[in-house]
C-alpha positions in Angstrom: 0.0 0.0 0.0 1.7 3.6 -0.4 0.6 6.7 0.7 1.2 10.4 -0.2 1.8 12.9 1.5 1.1 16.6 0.3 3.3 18.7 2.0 2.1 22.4 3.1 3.6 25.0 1.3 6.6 27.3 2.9 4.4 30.1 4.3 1.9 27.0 6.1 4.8 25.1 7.5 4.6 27.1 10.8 0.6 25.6 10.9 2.3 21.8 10.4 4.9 22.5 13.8 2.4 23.6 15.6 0.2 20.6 15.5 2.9 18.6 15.6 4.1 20.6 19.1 0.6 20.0 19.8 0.2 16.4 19.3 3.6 15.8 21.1 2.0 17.8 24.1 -0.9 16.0 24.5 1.2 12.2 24.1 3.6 13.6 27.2 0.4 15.1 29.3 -1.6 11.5 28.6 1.3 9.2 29.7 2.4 11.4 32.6 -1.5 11.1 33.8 -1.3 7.4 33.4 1.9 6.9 35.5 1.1 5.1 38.7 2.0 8.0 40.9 1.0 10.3 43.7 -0.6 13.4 42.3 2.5 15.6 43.8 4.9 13.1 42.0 3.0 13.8 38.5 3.0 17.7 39.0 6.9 16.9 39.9 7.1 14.9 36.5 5.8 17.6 34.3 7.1 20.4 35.6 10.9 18.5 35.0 9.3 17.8 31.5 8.8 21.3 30.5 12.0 22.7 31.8 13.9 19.8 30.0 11.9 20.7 26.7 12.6 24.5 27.3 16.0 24.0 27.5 16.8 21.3 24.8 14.2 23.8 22.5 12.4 20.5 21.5 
C-alpha cells in the first residue's frame, strides 16, 4: 500500500509545527497522567518535562 503525503507550502509550514508541538503535548500530558504515581509526583514529573523541553528547545 503507499501513501502520499502533500506537504504544506513554505508560508503554512509554521501551521504543520504547531500541530505537531501539539500532538507531542498531549502524548507527554496523557502518559504522565497514566503513570502510577502520587498526584505531587506527577506535577513533579511535568514540571521537570517542561524545563527539559525549554532547555533542549524541543
Amino acid at each position: 500500500m503507499n501513501y502520499y503525503i502533500r506537504f504544506p507550502s513554505e508560508d503554512k509550514v509554521h501551521i504543520l509545527n504547531d500541530r505537531c508541538a501539539d500532538f507531542k503535548a498531549c502524548l507527554i500530558i496523557e502518559t504522565i497522567k497514566n503513570l502510577e504515581i502520587s498526584e505531587t509526583d506527577k506535577q513533579k514529573t511535568l514540571e521537570h518535562t517542561l524545563s527539559y523541553l525549554k532547555e533542549h528547545q524541543m
